[in-house]
C-alpha positions, 0 to 999 in steps of 0.5 A: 494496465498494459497487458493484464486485466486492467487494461479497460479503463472502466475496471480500473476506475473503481478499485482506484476510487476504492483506494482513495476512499481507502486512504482519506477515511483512515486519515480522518479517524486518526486526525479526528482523535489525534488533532490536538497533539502535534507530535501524534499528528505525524503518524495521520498516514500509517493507517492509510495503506493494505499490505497486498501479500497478506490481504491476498493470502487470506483471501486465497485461504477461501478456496476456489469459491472465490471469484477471481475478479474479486482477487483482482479487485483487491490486488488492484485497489492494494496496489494503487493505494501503495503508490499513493502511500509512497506520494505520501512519503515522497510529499511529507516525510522527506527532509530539507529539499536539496533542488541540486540534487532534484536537477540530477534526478530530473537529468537521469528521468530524461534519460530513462525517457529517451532510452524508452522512446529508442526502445532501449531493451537491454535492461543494464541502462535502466538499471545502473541509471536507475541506480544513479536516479535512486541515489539522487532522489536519496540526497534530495530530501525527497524520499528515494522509494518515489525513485522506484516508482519512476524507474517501473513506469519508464521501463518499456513493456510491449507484450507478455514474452517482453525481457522485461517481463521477465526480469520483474518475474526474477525478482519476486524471489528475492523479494519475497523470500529474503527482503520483505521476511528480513523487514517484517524481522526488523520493523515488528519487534514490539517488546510487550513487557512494559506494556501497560493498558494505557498504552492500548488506550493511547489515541495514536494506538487507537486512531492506528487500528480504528483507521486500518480495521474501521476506516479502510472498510468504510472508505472502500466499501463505500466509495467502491460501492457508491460510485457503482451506483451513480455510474462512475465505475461498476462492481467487477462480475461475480462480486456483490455488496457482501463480498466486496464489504468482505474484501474491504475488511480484508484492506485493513491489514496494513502491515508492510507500508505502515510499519514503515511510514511508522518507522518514519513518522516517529524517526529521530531527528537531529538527535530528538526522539519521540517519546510516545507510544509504539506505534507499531502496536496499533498496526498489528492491532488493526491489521490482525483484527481486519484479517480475522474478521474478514476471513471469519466473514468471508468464509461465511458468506462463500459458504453459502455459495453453491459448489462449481460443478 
C-alpha cells in the first residue's frame, strides 16, 4: 500500500470489501447450524480466513493465462482478511485481560512511534522493542500475534531500496521453509482411525467446510461483485464475473489461520478440555474441496481464453 500496487485507494476498496463479505458470510453459516450448542459456538471464526500461500500457489498452477491483476486481487483481499482473523483473535480469544500489562505494550507503541517519527533506520531498536512489545501483548491477555501487526504498521518504509525492505525479503526463508512446514506438521495431525460418519456429519465439521467452500465464495463474489456495480469500488482490468467467482472459490482454502484459530477455539483451559469433534477435519475438508474445485473451474474458463502472442 506504500510502494506496491495498491497504492490508489480505488484498488484497495474492493479486495478489502471482498475480505469482509469474506469473513461475515462464513460466520453466519456456521452460526446458523451451530447456534444452539455453546461450545460449538467457539469455533464461529475458524472458517473466516484464506490461507495466502496455497490460494496463490493454485492460482500460479494456471499458467500465464492468468491475469496479474487477478493475482493481485486474491493476495490482497487474502491478506487484509488475515488481519481481520488476528483482530479476531486479539478480540475473542484472549484470556482474562492484564490493563498492567496493556500500559507496557502502550509504552513500548510509543516508543516505536517516536523512532518512526526521528526516522530511526536501524532496525535493532524495533526489533528488541518489538520483542518487549510481543512479551507485553503476551502477558496481557490479548493475544501477542495483534503485536506483530503493530511492529509491521510502525516500522518506516520510504521506497523500494528501504533496508527495511530488505530484511522483510530475508525472513520469507525462514518463514517459508522451516516455520510454516513445522506448524502445518504439528496442527494438521488428524488421526483418521476412530473416525466414524458421524463425525463427518457433525454440525461443527459441517458449519467448517460449508463456510470455507460455500461462505468465502458467496461473501467474496458478491460483496466484490456488487460493490462494482453500484460504484463503490470496480473489478481489476482483465478480470470479469467468471474469473473473480473462480479466485472466490479458490478464498475457501483457509488452512494456516484456521488450523490456529481451531487450535484456540478448542484449546484446554484451566484443565476442561472440549470433548467434541476435531475440527481440524472440517478445515481440511473445506479447504481441499475450494482448491480442487477452483483449480477444475479455473482451468476451464482460462482455457477458453486465446493464447498471448
Amino acid at each position: 500500500m506504500l510502494i506496491g500496487n495498491l497504492k490508489e485507494i480505488s484498488k484497495v476498496i474492493t479486495p478489502a470489501l471482498a475480505a469482509v463479505g469474506g469473513m461475515i458470510v462464513p460466520a453466519l453459516i456456521y452460526t446458523a447450524l451451530n447456534s444452539n450448542d455453546e461450545v460449538a459456538m467457539r469455533g464461529w471464526a475458524i472458517p473466516m480466513a484464506t490461507d495466502i500461500a496455497f490460494a496463490l500457489g493454485i492460482l500460479s498452477l494456471l499458467g500465464e493465462k492468468v491475469p496479474k491483476t487477478l493475482k493481485i486481487f486474491l493476495l490482497a483481499l487474502a491478506i487484509i482478511d488475515d488481519l481481520g482473523a488476528i483482530i479476531v483473535i486479539a478480540l475473542f480469544y484472549g484470556h482474562g485481560v492484564s490493563l498492567i500489562s496493556l500500559g507496557f505494550a502502550a509504552v513500548f507503541i510509543a516508543f516505536l512511534i517516536i523512532l518512526n517519527y526521528k526516522n530511526v533506520k536501524n532496525p535493532a531498536f524495533y526489533i528488541i522493542i518489538g520483542l518487549f512489545l510481543w512479551v507485553a501483548v503476551l502477558k496481557s491477555g490479548v493475544h501477542a500475534t495483534i503485536a506483530g501487526v503493530i511492529l509491521g504498521l510502525i516500522i518506516p518504509l520510504k521506497g523500494n531500496e528501504d533496508k527495511f525492505l530488505e530484511l522483510e525479503h530475508s525472513l520469507h526463508f525462514p518463514v517459508n521453509y522451516i516455520i510454516l512446514p513445522v506448524f502445518a506438521f504439528v496442527n494438521t495431525g488428524v488421526g483418521f482411525g476412530g473416525m466414524s460418519f458421524k463425525d463427518l456429519t457433525d454440525t461443527i465439521t459441517l458449519g467448517i467446510a460449508l463456510g470455507l467452500l460455500a461462505g468465502k465464495t458467496l461473501g467474496i463474489f458478491l460483496f466484490s461483485y456488487i460493490s462494482s456495480k453500484v460504484g463503490i469500488g470496480k473489478l481489476p482490468d482483465g478480470v470479469d464475473a467468471k474469473s473473480l467467482l473462480g479466485v472466490s472459490i479458490l478464498g475457501g482454502i483457509g488452512f494456516t489461520m484456521s488450523l490456529f484459530i481451531g487450535s484456540l477455539a478448542f484449546e484446554c483451559q484451566n484443565g476442561i478440555c472440549f470433548d467434541i469433534v476435531d475440527e481440524r477435519v472440517g478445515i481440511l475438508l473445506g479447504s481441499l474441496l475450494s482448491g480442487i474445485i477452483g483449480f477444475i473451474y479455473l482451468k476451464k474458463v482460462f482455457n477458453n481464453l486465446p493464447n498471448k502472442s
